[in-house]
C-alpha positions as CSV (number, residue, x, y, z in Angstrom):
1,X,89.7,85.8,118.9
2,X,87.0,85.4,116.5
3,X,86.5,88.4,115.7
4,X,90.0,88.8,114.6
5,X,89.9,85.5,112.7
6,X,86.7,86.3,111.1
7,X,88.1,89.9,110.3
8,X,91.3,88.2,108.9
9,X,89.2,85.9,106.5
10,X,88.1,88.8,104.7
11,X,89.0,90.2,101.0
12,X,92.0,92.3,101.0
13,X,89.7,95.5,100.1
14,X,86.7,94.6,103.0
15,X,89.8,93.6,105.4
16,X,91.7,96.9,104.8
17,X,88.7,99.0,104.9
18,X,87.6,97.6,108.4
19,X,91.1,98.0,109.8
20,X,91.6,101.5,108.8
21,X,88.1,102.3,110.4
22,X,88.5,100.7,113.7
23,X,92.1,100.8,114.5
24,X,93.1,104.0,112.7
25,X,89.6,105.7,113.1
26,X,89.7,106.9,109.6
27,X,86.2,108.1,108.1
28,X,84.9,106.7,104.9
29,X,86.1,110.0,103.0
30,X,89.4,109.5,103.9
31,X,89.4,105.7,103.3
32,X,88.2,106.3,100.0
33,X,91.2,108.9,98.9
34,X,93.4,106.3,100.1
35,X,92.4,104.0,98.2
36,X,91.5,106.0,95.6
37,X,87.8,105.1,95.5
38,X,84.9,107.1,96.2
39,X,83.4,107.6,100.1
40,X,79.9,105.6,99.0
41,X,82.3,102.8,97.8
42,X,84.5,102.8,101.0
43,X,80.9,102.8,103.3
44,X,79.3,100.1,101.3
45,X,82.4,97.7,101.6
46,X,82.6,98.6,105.5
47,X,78.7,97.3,105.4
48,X,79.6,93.7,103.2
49,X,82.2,93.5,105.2
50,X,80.1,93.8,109.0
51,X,77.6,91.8,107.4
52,X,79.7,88.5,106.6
53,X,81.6,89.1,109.7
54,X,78.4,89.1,111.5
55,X,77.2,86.2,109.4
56,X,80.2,83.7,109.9
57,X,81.2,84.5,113.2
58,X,78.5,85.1,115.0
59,X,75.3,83.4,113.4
60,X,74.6,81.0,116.8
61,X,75.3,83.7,119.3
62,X,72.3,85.3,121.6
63,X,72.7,88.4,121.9
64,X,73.5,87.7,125.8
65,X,77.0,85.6,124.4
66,X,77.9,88.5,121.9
67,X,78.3,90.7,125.0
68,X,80.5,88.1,126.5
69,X,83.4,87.6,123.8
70,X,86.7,88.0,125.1
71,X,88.1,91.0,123.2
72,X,90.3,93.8,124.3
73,X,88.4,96.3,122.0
74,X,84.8,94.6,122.5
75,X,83.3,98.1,123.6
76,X,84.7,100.0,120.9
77,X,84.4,97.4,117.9
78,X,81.5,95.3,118.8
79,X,78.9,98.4,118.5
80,X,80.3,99.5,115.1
81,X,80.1,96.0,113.7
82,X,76.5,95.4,115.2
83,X,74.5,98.4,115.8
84,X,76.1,101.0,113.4
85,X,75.2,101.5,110.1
């Protein structure tokens, strides 16, 4: 749920960017035709974006709690948003 709270509190741009690349699986190239930016621009704004998530929702989490959030996607969006680049 924080995830998804902390996703929603995003800008517009960061907020569409990260939903286009973990629900629609989009890559940055194709993010950034859309809309109608570069690819560098669309993988930079996916980084800001990871970084405040990471920094407002999970700045008191171990990473022993981060493996326990309730999320139906935890597997699949949790490693992008932490370990990926």
């Amino acid at each position: 749920m924080e995830l998804y709270r902390a996703i929603h509190q995003l800008s517009e741009p960061m907020r569409e960017i990260v939903h286009m690349r973990l629900s629609g699986e989009f890559s940055f190239a194709e993010i950034g035709e859309i809309l109608g930016k570069s690819e560098n621009w669309a993988r930079v704004t996916f980084y800001r974006a990871k970084q405040k998530i990471m920094s407002n929702t999970f700045r008191y989490a171990s990473p022993a709690e981060l493996f326990m959030i309730s999320c139906p996607l935890r597997w699949r969006i949790l490693p992008q948003l932490i370990w990926k680049n």
